[in-house]
N, C-alpha and C positions, 0 to 999 in steps of 0.2 A: 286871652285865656290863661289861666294861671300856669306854673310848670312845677314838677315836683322837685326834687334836691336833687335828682341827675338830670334834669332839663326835659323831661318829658311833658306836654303838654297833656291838661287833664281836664276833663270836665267838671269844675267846680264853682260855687257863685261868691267865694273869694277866696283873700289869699292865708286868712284864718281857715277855713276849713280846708285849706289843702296843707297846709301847716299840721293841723291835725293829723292828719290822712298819714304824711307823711310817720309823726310820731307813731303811729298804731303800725305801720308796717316795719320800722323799728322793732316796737316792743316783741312782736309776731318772729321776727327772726332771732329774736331774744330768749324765746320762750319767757314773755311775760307774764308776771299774774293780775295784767293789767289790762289785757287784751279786752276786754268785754264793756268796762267802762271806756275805754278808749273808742271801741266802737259807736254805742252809745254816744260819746262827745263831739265825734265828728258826721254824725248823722243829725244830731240836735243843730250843728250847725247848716247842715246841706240834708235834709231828707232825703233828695233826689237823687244824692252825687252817685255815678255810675259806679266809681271803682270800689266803694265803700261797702257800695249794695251786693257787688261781687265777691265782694273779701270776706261777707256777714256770712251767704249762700256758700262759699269755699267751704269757712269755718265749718258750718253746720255739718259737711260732708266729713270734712277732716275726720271729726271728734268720732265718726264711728258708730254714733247711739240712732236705731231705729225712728225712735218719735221725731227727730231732728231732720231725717230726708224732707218729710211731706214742708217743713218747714223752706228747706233747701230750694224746693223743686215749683212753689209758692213765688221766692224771689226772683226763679230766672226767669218765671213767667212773666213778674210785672216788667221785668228788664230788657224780654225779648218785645215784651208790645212799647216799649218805650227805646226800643234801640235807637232811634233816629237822632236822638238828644244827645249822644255822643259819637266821637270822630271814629274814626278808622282803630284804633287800638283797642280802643273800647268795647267797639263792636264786636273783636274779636273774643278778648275777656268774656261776652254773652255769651258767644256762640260754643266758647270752650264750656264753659259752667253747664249751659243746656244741656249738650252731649254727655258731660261728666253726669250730671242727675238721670239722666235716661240709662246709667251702664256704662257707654259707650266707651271706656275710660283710655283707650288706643286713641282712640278719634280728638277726646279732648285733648290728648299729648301733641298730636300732630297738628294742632290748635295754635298752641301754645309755642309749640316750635316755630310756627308761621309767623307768629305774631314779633318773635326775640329776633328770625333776620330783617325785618326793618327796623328794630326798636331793641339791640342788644344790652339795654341799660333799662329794660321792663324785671326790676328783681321780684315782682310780683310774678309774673309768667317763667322769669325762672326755679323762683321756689315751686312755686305749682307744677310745673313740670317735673322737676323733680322728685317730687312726690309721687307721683302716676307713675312716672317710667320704676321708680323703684317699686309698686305696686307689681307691675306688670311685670317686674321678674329683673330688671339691673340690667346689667349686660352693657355689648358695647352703644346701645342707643341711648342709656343712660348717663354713660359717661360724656357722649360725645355731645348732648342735648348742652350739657356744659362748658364745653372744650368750647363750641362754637361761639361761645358772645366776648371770648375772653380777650381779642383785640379789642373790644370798647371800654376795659375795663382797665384801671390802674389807682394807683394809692390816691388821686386826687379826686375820683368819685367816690361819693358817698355811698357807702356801702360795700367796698370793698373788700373788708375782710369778711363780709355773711358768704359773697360768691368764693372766695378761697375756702371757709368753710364747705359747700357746699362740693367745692374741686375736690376738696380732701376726702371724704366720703363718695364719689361715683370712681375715683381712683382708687382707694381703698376697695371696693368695691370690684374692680376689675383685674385687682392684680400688683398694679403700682402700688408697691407698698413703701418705698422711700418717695416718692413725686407725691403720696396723702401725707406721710408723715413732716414733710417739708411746708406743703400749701398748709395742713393744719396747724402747726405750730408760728406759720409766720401769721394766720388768721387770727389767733389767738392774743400774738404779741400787740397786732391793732388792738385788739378789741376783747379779754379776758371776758365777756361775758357771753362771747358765743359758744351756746353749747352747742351748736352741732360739731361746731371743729373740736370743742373739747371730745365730742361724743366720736368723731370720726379719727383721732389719733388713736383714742381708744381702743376702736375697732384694728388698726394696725396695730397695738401691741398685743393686742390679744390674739390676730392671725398668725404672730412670730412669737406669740408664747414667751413675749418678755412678761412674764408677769409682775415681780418685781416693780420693775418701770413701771406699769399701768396704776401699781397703786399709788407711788409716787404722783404720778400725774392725775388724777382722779383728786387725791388727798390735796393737792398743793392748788386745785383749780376749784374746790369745793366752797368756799366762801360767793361765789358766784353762782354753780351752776343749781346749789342748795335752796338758793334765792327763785330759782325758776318757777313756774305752773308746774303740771305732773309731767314733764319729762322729768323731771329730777329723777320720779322711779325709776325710770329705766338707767339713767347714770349709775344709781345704788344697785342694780341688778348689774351690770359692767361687775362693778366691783364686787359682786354676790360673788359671780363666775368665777373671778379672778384665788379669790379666797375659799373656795369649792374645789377648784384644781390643785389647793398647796395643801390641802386635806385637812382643813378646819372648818366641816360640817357643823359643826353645833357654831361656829360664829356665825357661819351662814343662817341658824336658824335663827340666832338672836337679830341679825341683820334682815331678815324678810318681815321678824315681828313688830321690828323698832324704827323700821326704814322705807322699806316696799310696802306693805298691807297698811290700805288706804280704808277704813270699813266705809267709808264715805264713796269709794269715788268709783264711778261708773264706766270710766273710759277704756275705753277697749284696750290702749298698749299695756295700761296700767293692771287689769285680768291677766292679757299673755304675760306678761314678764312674770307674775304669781302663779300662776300655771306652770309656766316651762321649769321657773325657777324651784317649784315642789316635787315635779316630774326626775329634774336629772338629781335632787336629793335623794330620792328612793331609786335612782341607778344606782347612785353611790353609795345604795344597802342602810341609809337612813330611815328609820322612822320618821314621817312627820306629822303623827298625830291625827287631830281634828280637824288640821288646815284646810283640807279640802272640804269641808263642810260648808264654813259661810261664803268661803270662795264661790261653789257652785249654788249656791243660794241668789247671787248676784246673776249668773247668767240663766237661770231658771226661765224667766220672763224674753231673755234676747234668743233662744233658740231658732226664733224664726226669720230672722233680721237678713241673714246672709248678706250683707257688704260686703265680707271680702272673705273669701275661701280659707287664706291664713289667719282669720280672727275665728271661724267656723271650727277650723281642726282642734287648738286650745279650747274652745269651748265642750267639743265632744268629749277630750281628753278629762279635762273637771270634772264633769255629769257621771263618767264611768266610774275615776278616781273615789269618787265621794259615798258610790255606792247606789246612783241614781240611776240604773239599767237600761228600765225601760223609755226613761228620759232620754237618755243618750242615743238610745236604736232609734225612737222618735224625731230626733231632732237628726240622724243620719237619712233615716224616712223622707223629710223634709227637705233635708239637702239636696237628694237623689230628683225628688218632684221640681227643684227650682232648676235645678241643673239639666231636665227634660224640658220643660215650658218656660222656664225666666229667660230673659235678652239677655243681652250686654255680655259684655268680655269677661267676668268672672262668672256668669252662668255657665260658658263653655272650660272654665278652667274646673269651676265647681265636677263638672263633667267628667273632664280628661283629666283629672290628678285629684280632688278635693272626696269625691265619693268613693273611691278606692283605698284614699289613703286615709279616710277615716273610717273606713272598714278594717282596714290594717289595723291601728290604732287599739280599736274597741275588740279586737280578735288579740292582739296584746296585754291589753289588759286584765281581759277574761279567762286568759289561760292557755289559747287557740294557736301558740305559736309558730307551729306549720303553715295555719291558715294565715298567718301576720307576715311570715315570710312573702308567699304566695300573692297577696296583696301586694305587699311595698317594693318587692325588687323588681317589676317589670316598669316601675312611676320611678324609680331613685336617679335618676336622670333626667324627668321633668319636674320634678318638688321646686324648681327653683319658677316655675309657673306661678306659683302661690304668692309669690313677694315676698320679703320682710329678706334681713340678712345675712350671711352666710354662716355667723354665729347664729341666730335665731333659729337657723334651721337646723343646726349642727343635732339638735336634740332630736332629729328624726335617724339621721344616720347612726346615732348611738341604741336610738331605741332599734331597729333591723337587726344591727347585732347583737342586743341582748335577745333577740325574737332567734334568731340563727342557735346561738349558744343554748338557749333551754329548748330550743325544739330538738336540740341533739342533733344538728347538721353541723359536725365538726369542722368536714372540708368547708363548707360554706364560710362558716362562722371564722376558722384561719384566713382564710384569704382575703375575708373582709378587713380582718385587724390585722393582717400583714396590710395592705393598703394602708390603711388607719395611720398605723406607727412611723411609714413613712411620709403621711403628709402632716403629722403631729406627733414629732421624734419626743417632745418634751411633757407628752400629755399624761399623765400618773394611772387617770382610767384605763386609756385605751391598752396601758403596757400589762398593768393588771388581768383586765381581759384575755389580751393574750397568751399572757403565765397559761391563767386557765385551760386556753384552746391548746394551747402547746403539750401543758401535762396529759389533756386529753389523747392525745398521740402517740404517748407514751416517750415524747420526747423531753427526760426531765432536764436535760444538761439544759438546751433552749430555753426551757423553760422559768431553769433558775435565770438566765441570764434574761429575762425579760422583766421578773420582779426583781431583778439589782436596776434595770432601769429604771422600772417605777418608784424606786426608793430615789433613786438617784435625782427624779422628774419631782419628785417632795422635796429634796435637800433645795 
């Protein structure tokens, strides 16, 4: 039986098409724009081959787009009636996919996890996992989903820096912000075309509000990660952010027109980060036009898809934005219906944090901001249910307090941006805000002293 490049034995009917195999898992941790013919190539060689068949079924889930489940769910089928053709790892890989296509998306992680302690050198089962666990909200099962394989790992397996990549983001992610910024960059020194470690240092300099630095590293690692499929957008939204916080909005707009807005592409990360990325420009008192028009043109069609609760809220958020009302209550309608009768583990999030907080949302944007309060602050301690990460979400906690500050709940709206300022002492919004809340008080001495920080958080 053939073995792959970290000595795992695989079900293949030679050692081309697991050569193959191997390269597409490569490119995949790459973000390649090569992943599809790569699939294709090693399927032309093995039709049958298990892990290939699993990797297609992943993908389809990955990507987020509706029509692509029934496709997804198709594959595990033929796989689960053909499970007996491959070993024990294999069968796992089914049984994970299975689960993941029915919701289950807990069950698959705990799949996947089974599979890494006999087989700590499966980076298929560790990306995958890590993916799910960061769906399902990060934390410490995320990080430690990775901690675990890290005795089998070292500079002499292949692939070693994707799993230091991968360390530097569930670290980052929990806290460790020097142990990400360390595994990231030594990820990177292997192997400069990892974006995720690129994308995971990132996320530490942006939690330490080095901004400076981020763009430094962003800029200097961009011949590569430029190279990538569509994550690239989301790297150019990193740096939207970055250049957003130093109060060069109109770059920011040239950079969403010239960088991020894809009119082609349909993938879901690629919407949020256009979304979120419009949203916190009209926090920061920007105009942006017509943008939300063919943005919410694109999700028009997906309202009904619900995959994942965090792709559901930026959707609602567009629909409103754009001026599409009834669309938007509809497609909350809908959400409210999957989250009573749908299965799986985001039906119940959709539930417990997704329909509340896009009630919130849509009572925000409408004008309701009593009602936007009343919504979001009894969920702003479960929002991290949703997934995605803790910059991603960062735009719900700013949106609460601007819902506080015009509802005219002063006290509220203080105490949220005293918090604020001390856990983002260098953030120019948050200090501005404050100004605000402070003069409201009639506190102007404080107050001035809050817009000298905020100038100072621009210097």
């Amino acid at each position: 039986m053939p073995k792959d490049c970290r000595g795992l034995a695989v079900t293949a009917v030679s050692d081309d098409a697991m050569a193959s195999y191997d390269a597409l898992v490569t490119s995949f941790m790459r973000f390649g724009q090569d992943i599809l013919p790569r699939i294709d190539a090693t399927l032309a060689l093995d039709p049958e081959m298990i892990l290939a068949r699993c990797f297609q079924a992943s993908l389809h889930l990955l990507r987020g787009l509706g029509p692509l489940v029934p496709k997804a769910k198709a594959e595990a089928a033929w796989l689960e009636a053909h499970a007996d053709r491959g070993n024990a790892r294999e069968r796992g890989h089914i049984a994970a996919l299975g689960a993941w296509c029915r919701g289950e998306t807990e069950r698959a992680a705990d799949i996947w996890d089974a599979i890494l302690l006999d087989h700590p050198r499966d980076i298929m089962a560790m990306k995958l996992v890590h993916y799910a666990r960061f769906y399902l909200g990060g934390g410490p099962a995320f990080r430690d989903s990775l901690l675990r394989t890290l005795h089998a790992w070292d500079e002499s397996v292949a692939g070693y820096g994707f799993v230091l990549g991968m360390q530097s983001f569930a670290l980052e992610e929990t806290g460790d912000y020097a142990g990400a910024e360390a595994a990231g960059k030594r990820a990177i020194e292997i192997d400069p075309k990892d974006g995720w470690a690129t994308h995971a240092v990132t996320h530490v300099l942006e939690m330490q509000e080095r901004r400076r630095e981020s763009i430094a590293w962003i800029e200097a690692l961009k011949p590569h990660w430029q190279a990538e499929n569509n994550f690239r957008y989301h790297i150019w939204w990193h740096l939207a952010l970055v250049h957003l916080a130093l109060g060069d909005a109109d770059g920011v707009l040239r950079l969403y027109d010239e960088a991020l807005w894809d009119p082609k592409s349909e993938e879901y990360l690629d919407l949020c980060n256009d979304v979120s990325l419009l949203a916190l420009l009209e926090l920061a008192g920007l105009d942006v036009g017509e943008r939300w028009k063919p943005l919410a043109e694109k999700i028009r069609s997906r309202t009904q898809e619900h995959i994942l609760t965090f792709v559901d809220f930026h959707y609602v958020m567009a629909l409103a934005a754009a001026g599409l009302r009834d669309e938007a209550e509809a497609m909350l309608d809908s959400l409210n219906v999957y989250a009573r009768k749908g299965s799986g583990t985001n039906a119940v999030v959709a539930g417990d944090v997704g329909v509340p907080l896009c009630r919130g949302l849509l009572d925000h944007r409408q004008g309701r901001y009593a009602e936007a309060v009343e919504r979001l602050m009894p969920i702003r301690y479960d929002i991290y249910k949703i997934g995605g990460s803790h910059a991603q979400r960062d735009l719900l906690a700013m949106i609460l307090i601007d819902a506080a500050v015009k509802a005219g709940q002063d006290g509220l709206a203080r105490a949220l941006l005293s918090e604020r300022v001390a856990q983002r002492p260098k953030d120019p919004w948050s200090w501005r805000a404050y100004a605000g809340a402070l003069g409201k008080f009639g506190d102007s001495r404080a107050a001035d002293k809050a817009m000298a920080r905020a100038r100072s958080a621009l210097a």
